[in-house]
N, C-alpha and C positions, 0 to 999 in steps of 0.2 A: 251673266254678262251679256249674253245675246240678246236676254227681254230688256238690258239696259241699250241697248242698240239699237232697236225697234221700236221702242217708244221717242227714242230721241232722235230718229231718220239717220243714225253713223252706222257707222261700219264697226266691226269688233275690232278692230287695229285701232281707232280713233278712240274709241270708249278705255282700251289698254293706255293709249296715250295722255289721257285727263287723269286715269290712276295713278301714273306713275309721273305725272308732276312735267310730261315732256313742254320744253316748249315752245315748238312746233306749232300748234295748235289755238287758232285763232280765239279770242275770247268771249266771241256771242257763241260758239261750238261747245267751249268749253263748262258755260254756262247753263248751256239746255242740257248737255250731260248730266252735272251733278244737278239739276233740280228731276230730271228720270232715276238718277241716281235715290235721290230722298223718296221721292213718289213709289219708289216699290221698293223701299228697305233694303235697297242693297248692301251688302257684307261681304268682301272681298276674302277669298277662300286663302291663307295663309300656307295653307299645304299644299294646294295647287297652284299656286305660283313659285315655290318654291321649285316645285319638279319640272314647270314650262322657264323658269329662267335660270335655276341652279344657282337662285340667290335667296336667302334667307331673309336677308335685309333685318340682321338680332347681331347685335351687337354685347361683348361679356364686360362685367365688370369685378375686378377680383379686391375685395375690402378686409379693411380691419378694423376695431379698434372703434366702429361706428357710433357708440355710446358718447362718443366727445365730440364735441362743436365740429370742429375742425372734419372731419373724416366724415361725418351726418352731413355735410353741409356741403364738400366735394361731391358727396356721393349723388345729392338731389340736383346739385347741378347738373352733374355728366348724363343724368337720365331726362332732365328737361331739354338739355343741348340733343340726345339721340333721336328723343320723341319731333323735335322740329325739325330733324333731317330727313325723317323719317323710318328711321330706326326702331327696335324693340330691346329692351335691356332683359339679358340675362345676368343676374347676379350672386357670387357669393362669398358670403360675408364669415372671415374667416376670425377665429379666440387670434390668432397668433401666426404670423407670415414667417415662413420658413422654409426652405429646399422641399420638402414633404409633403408639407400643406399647399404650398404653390404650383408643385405640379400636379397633386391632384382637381387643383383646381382648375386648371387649364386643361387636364386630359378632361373631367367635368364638362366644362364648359365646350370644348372641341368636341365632344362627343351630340352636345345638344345643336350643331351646326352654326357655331358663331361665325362668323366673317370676321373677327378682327377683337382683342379686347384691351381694356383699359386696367393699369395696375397704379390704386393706390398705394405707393407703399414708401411710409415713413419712417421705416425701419431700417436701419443699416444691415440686419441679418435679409431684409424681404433683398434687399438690392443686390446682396452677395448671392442668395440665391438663385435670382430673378439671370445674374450674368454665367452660370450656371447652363441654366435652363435653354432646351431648343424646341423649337414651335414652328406650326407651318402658317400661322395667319401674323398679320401684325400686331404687333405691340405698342404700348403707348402707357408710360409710367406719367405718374401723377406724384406731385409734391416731394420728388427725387431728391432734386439738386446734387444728380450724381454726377457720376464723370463716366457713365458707358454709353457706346454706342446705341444709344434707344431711343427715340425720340422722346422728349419728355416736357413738362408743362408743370412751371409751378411758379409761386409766387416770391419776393424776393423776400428774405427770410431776415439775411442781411443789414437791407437798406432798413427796413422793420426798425430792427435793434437799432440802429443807428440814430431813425428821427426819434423815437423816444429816447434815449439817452440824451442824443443832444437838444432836445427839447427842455430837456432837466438841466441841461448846463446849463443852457440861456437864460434860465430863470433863475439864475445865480446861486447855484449849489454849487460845493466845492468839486464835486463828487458823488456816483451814484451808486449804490448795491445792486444785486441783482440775485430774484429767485428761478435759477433756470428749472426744464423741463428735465425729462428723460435723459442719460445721459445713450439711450442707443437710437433717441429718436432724432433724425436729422436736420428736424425743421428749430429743436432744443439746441444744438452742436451752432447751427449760424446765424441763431438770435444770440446767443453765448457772444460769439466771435462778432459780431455788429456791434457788440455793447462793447466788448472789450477794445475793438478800435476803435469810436470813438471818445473812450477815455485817452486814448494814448494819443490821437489826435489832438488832444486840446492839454494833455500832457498834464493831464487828472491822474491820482492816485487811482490805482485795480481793488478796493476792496474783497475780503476772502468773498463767494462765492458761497452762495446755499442752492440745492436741490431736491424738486420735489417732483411728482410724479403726477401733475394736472391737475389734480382733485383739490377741493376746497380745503380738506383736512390739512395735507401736506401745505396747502396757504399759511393756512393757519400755524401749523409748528413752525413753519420758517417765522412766519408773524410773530411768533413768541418770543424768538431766537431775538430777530431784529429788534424788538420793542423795547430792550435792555439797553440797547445803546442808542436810542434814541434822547438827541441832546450832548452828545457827545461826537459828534463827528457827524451820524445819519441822519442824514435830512432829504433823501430824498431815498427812492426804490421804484426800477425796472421788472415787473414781475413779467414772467415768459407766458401765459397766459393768465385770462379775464380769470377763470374760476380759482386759481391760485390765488388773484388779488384779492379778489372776495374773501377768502380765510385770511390771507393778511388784514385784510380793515377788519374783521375782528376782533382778531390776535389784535390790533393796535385801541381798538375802539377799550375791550376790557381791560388794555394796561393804562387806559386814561391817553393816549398817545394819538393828539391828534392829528386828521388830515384834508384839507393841507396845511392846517396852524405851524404843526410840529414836523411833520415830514411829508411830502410830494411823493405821489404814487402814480406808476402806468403801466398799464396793462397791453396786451397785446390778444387779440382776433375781433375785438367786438361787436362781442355775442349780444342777443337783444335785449337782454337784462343790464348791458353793462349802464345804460343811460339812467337806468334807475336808483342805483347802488345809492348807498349814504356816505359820502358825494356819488355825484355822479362820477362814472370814471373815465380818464383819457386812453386810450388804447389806440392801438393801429389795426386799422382796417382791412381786411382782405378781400376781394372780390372775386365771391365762389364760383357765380355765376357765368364769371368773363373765364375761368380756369376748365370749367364745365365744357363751355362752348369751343374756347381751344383745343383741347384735349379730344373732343370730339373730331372736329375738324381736322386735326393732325390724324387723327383714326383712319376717317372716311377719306381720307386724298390719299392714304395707304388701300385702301380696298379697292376704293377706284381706279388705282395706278396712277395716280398722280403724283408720285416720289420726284424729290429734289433733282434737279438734272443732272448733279454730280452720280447719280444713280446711288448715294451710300442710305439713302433712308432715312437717316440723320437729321434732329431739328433738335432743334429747344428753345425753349419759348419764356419768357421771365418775365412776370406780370407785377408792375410796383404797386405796393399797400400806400393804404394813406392814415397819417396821422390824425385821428380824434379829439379834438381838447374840450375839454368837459372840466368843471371845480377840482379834482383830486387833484392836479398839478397848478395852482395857482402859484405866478411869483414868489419866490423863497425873497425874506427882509434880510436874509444873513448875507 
């Protein structure tokens, strides 16, 4: 840092100040730093900042379950949101969220000198656990939609269910099915409950209920299930995720059952495939990105000491999806 000083006429307090983004610092100063900066390859020593400021500036993230859209897709957001704060992601990515595995991960991650981390957790056992657990940095749950004191950041899961189903009404179906998710994952629980109020809203029959477990497979047996009474009543279907739809148009496409001829189909998160599908598909949209950068932000005003004025810590933050329309739900003739 000092040969970055000396080539650029500042002072080592000045040269601190362009690292760390102050800004104080006029911007033709700022400028001739980092091009001394480039000019001699500078690399800003991580472990010796650490012990001149007693900041890490590493941020943890504790996952699950990353193999699915959903959870992959949070997870590169929160790291692209950390990377522009200027943060460094510690991660780990756990089979199964649980009292056990949670605090190992946070002793883990405490131990590597986090400042603060982020818990995906979509599981009703991570959130029991999670209100359990005591920690000395802060916290910040992701895709919760719990009810504990923790600040938390997710999308409306809800309103989701809701414009698709009522998307189905409007196009003149009597009535819509639905293949939910998990039944312990919570983001499955209030797309369930969106879809159920909106039938009872417009004062639509509740059809029984299938469940599968997000995989194409589990699409598909629900797909078989429903393809049987196709023409009898079902003409339309709410799937709780894209890759579950994908096994139902299968399931529908081998029983001759088509869509949207014979029954309207919508999916929910759309993944990048869903545009391609045969129809394309209609689903509701999430935005990981905007989830990432909250989540963050609620982090970092915790580490900064930036907490709510009421002093409880407390936030939550509910981000609306947007509806897709794509061929698989075209106008129902009935």
């Amino acid at each position: 840092m000092a040969d970055v000083a000396t080539l650029a006429g500042v002072s080592h307090q000045t040269v601190s100040r362009v690292l760390g983004n102050h800004p104080n610092v006029r911007e033709a100063t700022r400028l001739t730093v980092l091009r001394a900066i480039e000019e001699l390859g500078y690399r800003r020593n991580s472990s010796a900042r650490a012990l001149a400021t007693r900041r890490t500036r590493t941020v943890g993230v504790v996952a699950s379950d990353t193999t699915l859209f959903g959870p992959a897709s949070t997870l590169f957001g929160l790291e692209e949101a950390a990377r522009a704060e200027g943060y460094t992601v510690s991660t780990v990515s756990l089979r199964r969220l649980d009292g056990a595995t949670l605090s190992g991960a946070l002793e883990h991650l405490s131990d590597g000198g986090v400042e603060g981390v982020v818990v995906i957790a979509p599981h009703r056992p991570a959130v029991s656990a999670l209100a359990e657990l005591r920690y000395h940095f802060p916290v910040v749950t992701v895709e919760g939609g719990h009810d504990l004191d923790i600040p938390c950041v997710s999308v409306d899961q809800h309103l989701g269910a809701r414009l698709a189903t009522d998307h189905l009404l409007a196009a003149g179906h009597r009535t819509v099915w639905h293949v939910a998710g998990p039944e312990d994952w919570l983001e499955a629980g209030a797309r369930t409950a969106g879809w159920r109020a909106a039938l009872d809203a417009a004062g639509a029959a509740v059809p029984p209920m299938l469940t599968g477990d997000w995989s194409p497979l589990s699409g598909y047996r629900a797909g078989q299930e429903l393809a049987g009474r196709a023409g009898r009543g079902m003409t339309a279907v709410f799937v709780s995720n894209d890759q579950m739809a994908l096994g139902v148009l299968r399931a529908f496409r081998e029983a001759g059952v088509r869509v949207p001829g014979d029954v309207a189909l919508v999916g929910f998160d759309d993944i990048p495939e869903s545009e391609f599908f045969a129809p394309p598909l209609t689903t509701v949209r999430q935005d990981f990105m905007a989830v990432g950068k909250r989540s963050i932000g609620l982090l970092t005003d915790r580490i900064e000491g930036r907490d709510p004025a009421d002093g409880s810590g407390a936030a939550r933050i509910v981000i609306e999806p947007q509806l897709i329309v794509r061929s698989s739900s075209s106008p129902s003739s009935l």
